[in-house]
DSSP file (Angstrom, degrees, kcal/mol; ACC not computed):
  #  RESIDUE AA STRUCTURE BP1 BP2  ACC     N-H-->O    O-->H-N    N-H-->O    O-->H-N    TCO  KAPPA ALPHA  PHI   PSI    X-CA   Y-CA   Z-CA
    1    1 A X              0   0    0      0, 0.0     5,-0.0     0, 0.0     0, 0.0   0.000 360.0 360.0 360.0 117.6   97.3   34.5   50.2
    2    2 A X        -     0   0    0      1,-0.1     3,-0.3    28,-0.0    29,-0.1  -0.137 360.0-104.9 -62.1 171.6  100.4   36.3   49.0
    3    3 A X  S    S+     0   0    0     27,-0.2     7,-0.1     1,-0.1    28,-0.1   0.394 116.9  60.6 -50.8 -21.8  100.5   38.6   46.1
    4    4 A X  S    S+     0   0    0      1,-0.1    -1,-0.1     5,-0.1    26,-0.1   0.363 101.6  51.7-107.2   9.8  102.2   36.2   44.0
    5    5 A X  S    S+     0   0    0     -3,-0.3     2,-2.5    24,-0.2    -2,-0.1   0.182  86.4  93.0 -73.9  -5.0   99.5   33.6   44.3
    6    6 A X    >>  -     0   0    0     23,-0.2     4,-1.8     1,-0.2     3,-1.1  -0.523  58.4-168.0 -85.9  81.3   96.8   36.1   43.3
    7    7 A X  H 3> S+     0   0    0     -2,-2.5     4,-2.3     1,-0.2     5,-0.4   0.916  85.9  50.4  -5.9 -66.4   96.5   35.6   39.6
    8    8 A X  H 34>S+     0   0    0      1,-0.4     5,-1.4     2,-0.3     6,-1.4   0.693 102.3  58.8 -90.8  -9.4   94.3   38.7   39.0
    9    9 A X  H X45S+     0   0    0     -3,-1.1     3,-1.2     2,-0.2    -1,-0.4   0.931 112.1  48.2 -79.3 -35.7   96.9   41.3   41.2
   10   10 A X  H 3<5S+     0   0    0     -4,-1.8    -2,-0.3     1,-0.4    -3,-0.1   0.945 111.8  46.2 -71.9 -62.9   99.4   40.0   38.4
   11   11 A X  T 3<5S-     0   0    0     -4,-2.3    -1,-0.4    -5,-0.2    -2,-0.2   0.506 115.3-119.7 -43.1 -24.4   96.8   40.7   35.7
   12   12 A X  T < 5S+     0   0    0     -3,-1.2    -3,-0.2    -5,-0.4    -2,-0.1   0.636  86.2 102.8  73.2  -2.1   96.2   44.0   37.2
   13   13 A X      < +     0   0    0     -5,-1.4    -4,-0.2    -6,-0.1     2,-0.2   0.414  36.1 119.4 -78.0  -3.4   92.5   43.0   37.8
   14   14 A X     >  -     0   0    0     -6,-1.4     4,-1.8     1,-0.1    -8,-0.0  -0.325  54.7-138.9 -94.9 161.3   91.9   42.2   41.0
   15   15 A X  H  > S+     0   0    0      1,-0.3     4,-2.1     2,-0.2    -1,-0.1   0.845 102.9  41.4 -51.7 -48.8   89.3   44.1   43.4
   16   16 A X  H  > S+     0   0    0      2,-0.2     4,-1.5     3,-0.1    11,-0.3   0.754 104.3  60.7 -85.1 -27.5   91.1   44.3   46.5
   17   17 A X  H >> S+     0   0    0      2,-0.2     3,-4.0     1,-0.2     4,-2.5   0.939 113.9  48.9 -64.0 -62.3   94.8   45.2   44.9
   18   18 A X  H 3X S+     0   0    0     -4,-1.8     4,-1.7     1,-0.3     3,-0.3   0.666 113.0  41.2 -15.7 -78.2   92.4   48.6   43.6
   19   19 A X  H 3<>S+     0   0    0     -4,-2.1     5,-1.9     1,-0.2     6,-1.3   0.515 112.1  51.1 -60.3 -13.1   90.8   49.4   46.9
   20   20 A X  H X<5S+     0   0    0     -3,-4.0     3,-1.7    -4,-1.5    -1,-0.2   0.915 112.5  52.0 -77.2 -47.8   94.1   48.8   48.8
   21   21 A X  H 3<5S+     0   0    0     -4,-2.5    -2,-0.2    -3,-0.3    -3,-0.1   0.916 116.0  45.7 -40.9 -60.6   95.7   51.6   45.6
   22   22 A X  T 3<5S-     0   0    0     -4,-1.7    -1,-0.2     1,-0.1    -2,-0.1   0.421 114.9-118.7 -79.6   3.2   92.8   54.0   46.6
   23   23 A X  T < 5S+     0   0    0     -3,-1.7    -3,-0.2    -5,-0.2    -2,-0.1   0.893  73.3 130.2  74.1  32.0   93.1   53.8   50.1
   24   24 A X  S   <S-     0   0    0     -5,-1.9     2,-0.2     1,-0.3    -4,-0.2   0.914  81.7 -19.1 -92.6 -78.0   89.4   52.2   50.5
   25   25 A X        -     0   0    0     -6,-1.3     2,-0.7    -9,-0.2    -1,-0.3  -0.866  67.2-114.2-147.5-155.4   90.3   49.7   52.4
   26   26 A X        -     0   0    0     -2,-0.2    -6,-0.1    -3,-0.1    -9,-0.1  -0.451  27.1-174.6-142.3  75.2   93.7   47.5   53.4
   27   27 A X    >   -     0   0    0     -2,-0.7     3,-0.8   -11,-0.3     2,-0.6  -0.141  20.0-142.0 -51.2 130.9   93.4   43.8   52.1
   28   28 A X  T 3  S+     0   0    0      1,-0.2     3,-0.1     5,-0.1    -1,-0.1  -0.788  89.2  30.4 -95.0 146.6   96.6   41.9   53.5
   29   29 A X  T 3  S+     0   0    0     -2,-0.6   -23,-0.2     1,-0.3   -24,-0.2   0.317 101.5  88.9  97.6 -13.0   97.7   39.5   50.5
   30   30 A X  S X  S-     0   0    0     -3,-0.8     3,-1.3     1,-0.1    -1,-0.3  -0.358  93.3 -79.8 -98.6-176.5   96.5   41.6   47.7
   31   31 A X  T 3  S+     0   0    0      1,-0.2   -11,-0.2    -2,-0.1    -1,-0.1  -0.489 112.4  27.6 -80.1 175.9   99.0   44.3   46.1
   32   32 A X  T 3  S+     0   0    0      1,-0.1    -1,-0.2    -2,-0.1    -4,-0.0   0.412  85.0 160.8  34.5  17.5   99.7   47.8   47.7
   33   33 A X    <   -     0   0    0     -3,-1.3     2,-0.5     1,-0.1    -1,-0.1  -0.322  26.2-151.9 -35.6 130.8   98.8   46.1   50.9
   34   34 A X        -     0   0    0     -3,-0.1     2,-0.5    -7,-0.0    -1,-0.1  -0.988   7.6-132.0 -71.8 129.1  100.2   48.1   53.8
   35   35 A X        -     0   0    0     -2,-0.5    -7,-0.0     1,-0.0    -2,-0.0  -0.792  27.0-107.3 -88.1 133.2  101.1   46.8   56.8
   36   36 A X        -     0   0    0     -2,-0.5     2,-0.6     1,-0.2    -1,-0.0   0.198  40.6-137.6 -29.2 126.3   99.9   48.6   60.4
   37   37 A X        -     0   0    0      1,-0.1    -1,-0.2    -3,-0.0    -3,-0.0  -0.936  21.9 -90.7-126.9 142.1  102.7   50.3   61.8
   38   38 A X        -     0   0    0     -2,-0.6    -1,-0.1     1,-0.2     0, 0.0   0.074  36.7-120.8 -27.9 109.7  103.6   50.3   65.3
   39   39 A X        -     0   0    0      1,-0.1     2,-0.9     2,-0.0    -1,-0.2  -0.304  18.6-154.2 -72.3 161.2  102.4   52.8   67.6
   40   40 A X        -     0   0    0      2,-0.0     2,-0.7     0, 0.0    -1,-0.1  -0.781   5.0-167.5-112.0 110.2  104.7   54.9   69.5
   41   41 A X        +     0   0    0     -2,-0.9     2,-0.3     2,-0.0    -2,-0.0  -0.804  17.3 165.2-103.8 136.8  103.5   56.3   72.7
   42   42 A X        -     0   0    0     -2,-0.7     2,-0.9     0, 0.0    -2,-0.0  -0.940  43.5-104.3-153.8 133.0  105.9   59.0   73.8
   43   43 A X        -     0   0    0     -2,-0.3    -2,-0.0     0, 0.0     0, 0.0  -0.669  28.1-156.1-102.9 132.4  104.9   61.2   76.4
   44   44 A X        -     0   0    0     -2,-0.9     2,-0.3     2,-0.0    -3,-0.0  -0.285   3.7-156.1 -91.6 153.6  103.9   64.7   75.3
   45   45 A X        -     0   0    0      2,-0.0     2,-0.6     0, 0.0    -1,-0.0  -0.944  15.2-152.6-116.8 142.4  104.2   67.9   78.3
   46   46 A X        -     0   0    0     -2,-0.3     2,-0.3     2,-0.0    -2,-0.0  -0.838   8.7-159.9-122.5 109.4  102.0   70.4   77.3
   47   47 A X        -     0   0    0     -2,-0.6     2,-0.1     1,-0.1    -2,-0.0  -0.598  21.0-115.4 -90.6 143.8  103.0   73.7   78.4
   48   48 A X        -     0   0    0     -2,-0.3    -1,-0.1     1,-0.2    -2,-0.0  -0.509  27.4-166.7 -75.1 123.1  100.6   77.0   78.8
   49   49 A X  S    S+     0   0    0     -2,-0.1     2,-0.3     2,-0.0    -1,-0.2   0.816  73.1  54.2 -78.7 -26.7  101.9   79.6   76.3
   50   50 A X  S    S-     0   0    0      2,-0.0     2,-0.2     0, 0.0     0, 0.0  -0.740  75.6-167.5 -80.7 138.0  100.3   82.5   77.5
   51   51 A X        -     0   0    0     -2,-0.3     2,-0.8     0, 0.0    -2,-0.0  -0.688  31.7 -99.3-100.3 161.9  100.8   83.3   81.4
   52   52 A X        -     0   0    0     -2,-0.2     5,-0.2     1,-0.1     4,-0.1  -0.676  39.4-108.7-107.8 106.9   99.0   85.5   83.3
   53   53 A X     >  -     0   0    0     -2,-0.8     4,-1.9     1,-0.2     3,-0.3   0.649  22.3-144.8   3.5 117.5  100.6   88.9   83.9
   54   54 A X  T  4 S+     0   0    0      1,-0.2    -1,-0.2     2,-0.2    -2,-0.0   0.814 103.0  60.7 -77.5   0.1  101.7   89.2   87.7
   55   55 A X  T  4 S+     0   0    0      1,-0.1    -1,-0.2     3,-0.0    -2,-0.1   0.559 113.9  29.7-110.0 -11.5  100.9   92.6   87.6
   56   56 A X  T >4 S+     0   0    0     -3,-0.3     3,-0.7    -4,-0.1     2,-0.6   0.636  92.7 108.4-108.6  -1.9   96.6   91.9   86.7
   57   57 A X  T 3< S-     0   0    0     -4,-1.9    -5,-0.0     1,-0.2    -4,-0.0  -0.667 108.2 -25.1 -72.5 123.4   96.6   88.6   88.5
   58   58 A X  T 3  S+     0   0    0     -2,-0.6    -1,-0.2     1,-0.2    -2,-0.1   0.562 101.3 127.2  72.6  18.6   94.7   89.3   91.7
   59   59 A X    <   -     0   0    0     -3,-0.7    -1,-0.2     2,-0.1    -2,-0.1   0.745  56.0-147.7 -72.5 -16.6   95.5   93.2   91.6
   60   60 A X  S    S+     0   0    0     -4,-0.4     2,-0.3     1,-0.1    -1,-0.1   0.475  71.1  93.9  82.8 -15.4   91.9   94.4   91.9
   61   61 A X  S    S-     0   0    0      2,-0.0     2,-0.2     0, 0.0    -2,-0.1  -0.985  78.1-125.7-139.2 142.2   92.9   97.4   89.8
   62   62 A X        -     0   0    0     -2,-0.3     2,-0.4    -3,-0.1    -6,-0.1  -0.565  22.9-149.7-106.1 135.7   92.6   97.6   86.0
   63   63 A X        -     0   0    0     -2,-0.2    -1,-0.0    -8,-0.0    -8,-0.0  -0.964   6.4-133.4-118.9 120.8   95.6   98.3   84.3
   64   64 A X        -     0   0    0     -2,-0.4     2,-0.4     1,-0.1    18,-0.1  -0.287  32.1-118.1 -60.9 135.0   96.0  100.4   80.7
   65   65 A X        -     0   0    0      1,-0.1    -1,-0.1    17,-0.0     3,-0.1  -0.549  39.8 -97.4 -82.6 157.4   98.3   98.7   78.3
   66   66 A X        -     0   0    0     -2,-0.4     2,-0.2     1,-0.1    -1,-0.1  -0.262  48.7 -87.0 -60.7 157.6  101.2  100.9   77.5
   67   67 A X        +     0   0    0      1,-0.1     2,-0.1     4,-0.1    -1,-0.1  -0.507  47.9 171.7 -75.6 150.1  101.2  102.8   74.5
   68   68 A X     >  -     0   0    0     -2,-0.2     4,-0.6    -3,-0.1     5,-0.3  -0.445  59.4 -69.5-112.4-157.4  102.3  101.7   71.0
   69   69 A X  H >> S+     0   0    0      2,-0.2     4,-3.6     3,-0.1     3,-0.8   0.976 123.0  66.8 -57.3 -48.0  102.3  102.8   67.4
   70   70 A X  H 3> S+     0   0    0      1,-0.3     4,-2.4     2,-0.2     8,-0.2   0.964 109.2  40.6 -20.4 -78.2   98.0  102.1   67.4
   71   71 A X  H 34 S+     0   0    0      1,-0.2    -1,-0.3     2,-0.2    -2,-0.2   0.649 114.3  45.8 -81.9   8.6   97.7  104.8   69.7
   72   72 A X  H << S+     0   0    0     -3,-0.8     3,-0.3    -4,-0.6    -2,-0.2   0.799 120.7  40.7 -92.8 -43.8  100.1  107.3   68.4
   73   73 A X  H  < S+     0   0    0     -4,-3.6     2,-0.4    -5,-0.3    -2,-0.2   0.720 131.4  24.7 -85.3 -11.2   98.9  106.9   64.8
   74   74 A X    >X  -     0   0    0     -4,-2.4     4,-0.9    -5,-0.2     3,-0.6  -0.884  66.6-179.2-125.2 109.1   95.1  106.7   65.8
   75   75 A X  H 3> S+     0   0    0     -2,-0.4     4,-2.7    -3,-0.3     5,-0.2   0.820  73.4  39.2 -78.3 -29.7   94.6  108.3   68.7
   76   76 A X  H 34 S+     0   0    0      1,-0.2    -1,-0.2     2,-0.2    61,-0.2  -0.216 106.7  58.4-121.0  64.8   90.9  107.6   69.1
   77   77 A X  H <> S+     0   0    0     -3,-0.6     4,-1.1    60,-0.1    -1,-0.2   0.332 109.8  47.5-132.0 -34.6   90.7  104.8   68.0
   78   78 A X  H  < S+     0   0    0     -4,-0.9    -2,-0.2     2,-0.2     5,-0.2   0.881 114.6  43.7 -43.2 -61.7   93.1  104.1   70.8
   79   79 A X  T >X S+     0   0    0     -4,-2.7     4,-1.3     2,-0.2     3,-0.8   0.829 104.6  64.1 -66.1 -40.3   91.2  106.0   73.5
   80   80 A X  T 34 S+     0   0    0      1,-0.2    15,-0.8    -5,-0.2    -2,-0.2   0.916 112.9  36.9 -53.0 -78.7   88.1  104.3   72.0
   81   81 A X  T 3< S+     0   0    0     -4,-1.1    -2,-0.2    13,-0.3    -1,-0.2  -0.145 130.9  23.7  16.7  -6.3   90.1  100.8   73.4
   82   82 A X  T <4 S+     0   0    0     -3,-0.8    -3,-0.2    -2,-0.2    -1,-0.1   0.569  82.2 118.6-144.9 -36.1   91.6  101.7   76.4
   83   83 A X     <  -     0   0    0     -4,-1.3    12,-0.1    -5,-0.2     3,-0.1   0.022  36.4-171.6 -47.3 139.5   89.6  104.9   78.0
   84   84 A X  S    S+     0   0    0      9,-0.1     8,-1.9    10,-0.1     2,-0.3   0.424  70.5  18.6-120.6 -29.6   88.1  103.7   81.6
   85   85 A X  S    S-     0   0    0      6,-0.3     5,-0.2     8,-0.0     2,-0.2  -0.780  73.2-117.7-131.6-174.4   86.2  107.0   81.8
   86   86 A X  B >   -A   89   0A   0      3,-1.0     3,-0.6    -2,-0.3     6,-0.0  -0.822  52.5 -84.9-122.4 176.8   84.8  109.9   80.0
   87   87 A X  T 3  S+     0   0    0      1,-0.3    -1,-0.1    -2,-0.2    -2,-0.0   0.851 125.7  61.8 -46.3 -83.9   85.9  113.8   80.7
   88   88 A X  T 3  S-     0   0    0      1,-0.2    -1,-0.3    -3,-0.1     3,-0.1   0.431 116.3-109.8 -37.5 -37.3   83.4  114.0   83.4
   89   89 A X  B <  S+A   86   0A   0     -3,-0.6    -3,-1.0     1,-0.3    -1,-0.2  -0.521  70.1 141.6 146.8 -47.9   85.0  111.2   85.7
   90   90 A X        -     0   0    0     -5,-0.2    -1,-0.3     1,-0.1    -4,-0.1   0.145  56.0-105.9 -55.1 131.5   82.5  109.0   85.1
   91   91 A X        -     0   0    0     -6,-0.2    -6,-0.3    -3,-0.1     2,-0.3   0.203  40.7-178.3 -54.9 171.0   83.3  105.2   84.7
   92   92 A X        -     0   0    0     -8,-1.9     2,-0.3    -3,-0.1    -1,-0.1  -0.974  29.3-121.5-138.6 120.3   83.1  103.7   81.4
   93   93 A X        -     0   0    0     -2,-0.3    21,-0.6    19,-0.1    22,-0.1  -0.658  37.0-117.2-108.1 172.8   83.6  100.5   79.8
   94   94 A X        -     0   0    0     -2,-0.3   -13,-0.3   -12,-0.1    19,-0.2  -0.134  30.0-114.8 -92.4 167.1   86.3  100.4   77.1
   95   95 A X        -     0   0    0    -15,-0.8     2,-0.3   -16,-0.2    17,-0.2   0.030  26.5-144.5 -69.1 172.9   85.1   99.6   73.4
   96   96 A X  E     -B  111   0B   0     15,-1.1    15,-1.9     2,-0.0     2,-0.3  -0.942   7.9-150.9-147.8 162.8   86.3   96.3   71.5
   97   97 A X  E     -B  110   0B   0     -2,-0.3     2,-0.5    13,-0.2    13,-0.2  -0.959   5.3-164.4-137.2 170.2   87.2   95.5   67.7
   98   98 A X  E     -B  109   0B   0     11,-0.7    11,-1.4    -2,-0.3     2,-0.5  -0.994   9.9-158.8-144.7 123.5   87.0   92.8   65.8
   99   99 A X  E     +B  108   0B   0     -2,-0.5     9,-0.2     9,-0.2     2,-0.2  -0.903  14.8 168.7-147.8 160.2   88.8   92.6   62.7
  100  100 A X  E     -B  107   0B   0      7,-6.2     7,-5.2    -2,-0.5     2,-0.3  -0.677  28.6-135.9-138.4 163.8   88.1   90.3   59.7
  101  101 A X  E     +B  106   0B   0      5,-0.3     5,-0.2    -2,-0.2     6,-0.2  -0.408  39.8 168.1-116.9 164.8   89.2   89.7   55.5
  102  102 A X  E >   -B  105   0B   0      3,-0.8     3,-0.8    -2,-0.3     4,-0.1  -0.348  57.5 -13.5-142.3 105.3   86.2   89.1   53.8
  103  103 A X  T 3  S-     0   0    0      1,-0.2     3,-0.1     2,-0.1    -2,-0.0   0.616 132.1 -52.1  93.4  -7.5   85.3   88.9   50.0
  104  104 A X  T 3  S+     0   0    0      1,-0.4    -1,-0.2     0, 0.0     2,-0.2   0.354 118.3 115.4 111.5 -10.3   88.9   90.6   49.6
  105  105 A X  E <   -B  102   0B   0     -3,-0.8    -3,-0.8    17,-0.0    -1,-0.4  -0.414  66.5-139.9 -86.1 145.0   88.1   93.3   52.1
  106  106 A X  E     -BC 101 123B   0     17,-2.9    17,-2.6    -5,-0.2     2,-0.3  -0.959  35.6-175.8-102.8 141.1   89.8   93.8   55.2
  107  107 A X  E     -BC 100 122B   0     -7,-5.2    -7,-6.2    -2,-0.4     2,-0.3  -0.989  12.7-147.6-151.8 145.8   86.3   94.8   57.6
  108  108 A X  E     -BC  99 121B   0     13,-0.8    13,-1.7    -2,-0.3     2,-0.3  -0.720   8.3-148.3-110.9 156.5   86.4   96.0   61.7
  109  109 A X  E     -B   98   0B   0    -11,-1.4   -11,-0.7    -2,-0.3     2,-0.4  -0.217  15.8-165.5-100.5 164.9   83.6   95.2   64.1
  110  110 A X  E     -B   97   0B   0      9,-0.4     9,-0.5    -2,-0.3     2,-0.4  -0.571  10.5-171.4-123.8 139.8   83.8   98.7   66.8
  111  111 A X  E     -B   96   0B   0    -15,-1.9   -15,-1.1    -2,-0.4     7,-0.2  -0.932  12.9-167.7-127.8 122.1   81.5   97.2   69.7
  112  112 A X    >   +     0   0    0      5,-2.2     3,-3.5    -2,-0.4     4,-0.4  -0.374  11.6 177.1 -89.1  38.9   80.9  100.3   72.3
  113  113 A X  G >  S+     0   0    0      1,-0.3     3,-1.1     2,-0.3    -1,-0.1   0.672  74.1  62.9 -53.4 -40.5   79.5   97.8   74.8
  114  114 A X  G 3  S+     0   0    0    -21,-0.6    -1,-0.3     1,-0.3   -20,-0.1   0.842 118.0  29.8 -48.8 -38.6   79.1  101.0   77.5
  115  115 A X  G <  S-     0   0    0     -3,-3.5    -1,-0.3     2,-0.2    -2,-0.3   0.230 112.7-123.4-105.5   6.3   76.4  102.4   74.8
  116  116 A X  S <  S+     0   0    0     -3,-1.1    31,-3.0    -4,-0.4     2,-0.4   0.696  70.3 125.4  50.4  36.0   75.3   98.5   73.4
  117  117 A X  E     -D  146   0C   0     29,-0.3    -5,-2.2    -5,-0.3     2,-0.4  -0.944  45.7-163.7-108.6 165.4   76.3   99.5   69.7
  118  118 A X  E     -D  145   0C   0     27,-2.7    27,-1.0    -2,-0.4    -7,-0.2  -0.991   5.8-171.6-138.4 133.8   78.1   98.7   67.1
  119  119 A X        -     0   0    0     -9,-0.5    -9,-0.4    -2,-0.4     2,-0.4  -0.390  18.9-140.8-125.6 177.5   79.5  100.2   63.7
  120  120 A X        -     0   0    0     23,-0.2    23,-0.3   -11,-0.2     2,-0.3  -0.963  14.4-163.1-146.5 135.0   81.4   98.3   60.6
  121  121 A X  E     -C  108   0B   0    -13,-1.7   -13,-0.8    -2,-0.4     2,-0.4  -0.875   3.2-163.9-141.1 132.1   84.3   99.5   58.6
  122  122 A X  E     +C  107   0B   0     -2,-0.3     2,-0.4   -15,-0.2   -15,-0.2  -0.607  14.4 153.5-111.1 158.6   85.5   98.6   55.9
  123  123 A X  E     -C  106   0B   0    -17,-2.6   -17,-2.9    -2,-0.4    -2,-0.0  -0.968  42.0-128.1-176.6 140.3   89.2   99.1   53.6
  124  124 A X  S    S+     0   0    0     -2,-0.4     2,-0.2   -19,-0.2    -1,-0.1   0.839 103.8  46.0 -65.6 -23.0   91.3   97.5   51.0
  125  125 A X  S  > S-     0   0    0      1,-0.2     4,-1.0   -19,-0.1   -19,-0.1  -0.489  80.2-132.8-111.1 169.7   94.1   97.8   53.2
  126  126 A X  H  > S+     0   0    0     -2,-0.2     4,-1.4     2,-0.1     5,-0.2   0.917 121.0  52.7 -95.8 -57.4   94.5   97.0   57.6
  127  127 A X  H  > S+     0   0    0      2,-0.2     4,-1.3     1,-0.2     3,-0.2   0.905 104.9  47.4 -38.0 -61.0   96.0  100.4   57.5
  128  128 A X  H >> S+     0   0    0      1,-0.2     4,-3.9     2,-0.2     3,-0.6   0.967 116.3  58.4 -48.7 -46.5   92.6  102.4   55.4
  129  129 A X  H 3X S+     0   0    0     -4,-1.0     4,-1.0     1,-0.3    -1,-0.2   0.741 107.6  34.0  -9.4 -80.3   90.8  100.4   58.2
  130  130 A X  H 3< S+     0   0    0     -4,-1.4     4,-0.3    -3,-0.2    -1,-0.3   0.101 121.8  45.9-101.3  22.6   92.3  101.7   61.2
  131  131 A X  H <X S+     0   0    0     -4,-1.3     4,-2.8    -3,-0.6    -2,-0.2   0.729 107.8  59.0 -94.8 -27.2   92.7  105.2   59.9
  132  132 A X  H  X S+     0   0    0     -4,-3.9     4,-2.9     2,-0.2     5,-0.2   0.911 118.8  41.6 -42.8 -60.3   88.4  104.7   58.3
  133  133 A X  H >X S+     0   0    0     -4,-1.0     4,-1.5     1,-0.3     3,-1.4   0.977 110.8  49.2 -48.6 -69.9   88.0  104.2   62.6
  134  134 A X  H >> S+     0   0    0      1,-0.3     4,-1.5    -4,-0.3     3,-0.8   0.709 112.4  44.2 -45.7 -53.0   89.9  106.4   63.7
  135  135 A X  H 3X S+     0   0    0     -4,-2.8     4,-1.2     1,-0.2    -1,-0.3   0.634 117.5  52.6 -53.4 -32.6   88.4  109.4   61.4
  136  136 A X  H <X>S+     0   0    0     -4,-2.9     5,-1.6    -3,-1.4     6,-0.9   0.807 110.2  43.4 -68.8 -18.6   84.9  108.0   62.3
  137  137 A X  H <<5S+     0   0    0     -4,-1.5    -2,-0.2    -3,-0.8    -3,-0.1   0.803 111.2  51.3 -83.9 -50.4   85.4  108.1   65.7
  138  138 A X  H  <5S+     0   0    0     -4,-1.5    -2,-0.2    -5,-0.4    -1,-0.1   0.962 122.5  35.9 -65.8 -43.2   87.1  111.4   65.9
  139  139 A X  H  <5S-     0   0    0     -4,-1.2    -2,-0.2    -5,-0.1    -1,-0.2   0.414  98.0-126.8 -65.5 -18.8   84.0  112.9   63.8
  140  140 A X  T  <5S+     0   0    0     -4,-0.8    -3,-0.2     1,-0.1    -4,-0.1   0.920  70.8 125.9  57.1  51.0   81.4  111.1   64.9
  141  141 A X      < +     0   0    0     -5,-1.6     2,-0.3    -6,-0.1    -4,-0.2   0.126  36.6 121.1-140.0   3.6   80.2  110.0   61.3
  142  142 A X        -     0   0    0     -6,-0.9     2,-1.0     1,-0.1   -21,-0.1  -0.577  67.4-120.1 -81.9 149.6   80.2  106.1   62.0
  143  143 A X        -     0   0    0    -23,-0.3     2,-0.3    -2,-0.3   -23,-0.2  -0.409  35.5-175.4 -73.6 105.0   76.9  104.1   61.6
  144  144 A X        -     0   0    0     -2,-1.0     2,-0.3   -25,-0.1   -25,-0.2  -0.725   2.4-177.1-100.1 157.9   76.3  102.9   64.8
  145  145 A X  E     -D  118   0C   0    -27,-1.0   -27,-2.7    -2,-0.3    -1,-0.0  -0.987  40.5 -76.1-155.0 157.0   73.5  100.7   65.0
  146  146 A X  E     -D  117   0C   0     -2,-0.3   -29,-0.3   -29,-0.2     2,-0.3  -0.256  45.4-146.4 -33.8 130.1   71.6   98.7   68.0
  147  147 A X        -     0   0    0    -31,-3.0     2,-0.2   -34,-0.1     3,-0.1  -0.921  14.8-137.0 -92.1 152.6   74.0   95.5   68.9
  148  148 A X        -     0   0    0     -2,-0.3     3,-0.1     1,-0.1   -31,-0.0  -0.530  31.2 -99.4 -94.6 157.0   71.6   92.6   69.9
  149  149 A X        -     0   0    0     -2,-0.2    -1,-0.1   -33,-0.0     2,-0.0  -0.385  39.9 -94.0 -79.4-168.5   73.0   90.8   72.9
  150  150 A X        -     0   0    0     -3,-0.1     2,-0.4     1,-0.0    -3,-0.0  -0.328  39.3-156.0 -97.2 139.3   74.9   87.5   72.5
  151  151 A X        -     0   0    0     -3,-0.1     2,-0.5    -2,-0.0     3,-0.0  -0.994  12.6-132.6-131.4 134.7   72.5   84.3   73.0
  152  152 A X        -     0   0    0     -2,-0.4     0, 0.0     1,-0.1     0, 0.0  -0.828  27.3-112.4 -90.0 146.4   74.1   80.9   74.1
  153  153 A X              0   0    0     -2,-0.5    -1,-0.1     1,-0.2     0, 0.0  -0.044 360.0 360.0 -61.3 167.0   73.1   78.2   72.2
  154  154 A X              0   0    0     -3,-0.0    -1,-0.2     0, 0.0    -2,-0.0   0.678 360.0 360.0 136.0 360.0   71.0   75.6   73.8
């Protein structure tokens, strides 16, 4: 059945021309039929964007990243994030952050994984943020609280 033998697609009534309009489903014969277009298979390369560094691959020996602006304009917030030991010599492992928008807020995770706690900060700005860390950090004024460990689902 064509479109120009359907009476009711002329008329503007008919069921199928509708559901074809709404994308519903795809009557062949009615109006706004589409027809099924031709795949192309073309073969994609998918290349790794990230490498791994030749200088941590299979060195054995944990390498500080170089410094940037982060650690010049917070320094311990820096040292918090990179430090491998404390004054005494003894090892340490280095802190993580996590930071997230929420609610309009820009808000940090601090994870101290060496001490199993964790603090929150919060700032209208990613600058108030990491200056909020950094000034807790240096002061010792953040609310550190147990962190629980991680559970895989299952």
């Amino acid at each position: 059945m064509s479109r120009v033998q359907c009476e009711w697609c002329q008329a503007g009534t008919c069921v199928y021309a509708i559901h074809n309009r709404k994308r519903r489903c795809n009557v062949r014969g009615h109006r706004y039929y589409i027809p099924p277009r031709a795949l192309r298979r073309t073969a994609e390369v998918f290349t790794m964007g990230i490498k791994r560094p030749e200088t941590a691959a299979g060195s054995g020996k944990e390498v500080n990243p170089g410094e940037c602006n982060l650690a010049i304009g917070n320094p311990s917030l820096w040292e918090f994030l990179v430090e491998r030991s404390y004054e005494d010599g003894s090892k340490r492992q280095p802190g993580t952050m996590m930071v997230f928008t929420e609610d309009g807020w820009f808000k940090m995770m601090l994870n101290d994984k060496d001490n199993a706690r964790i603090a929150f900060v919060a700032g209208d700005t990613l600058e108030n943020v990491l200056g909020a860390a950094d000034l807790g950090l240096r002061d010792g004024k953040l609310d550190w609280r147990k962190s629980k460990p991680f559970k895989r689902g299952g």
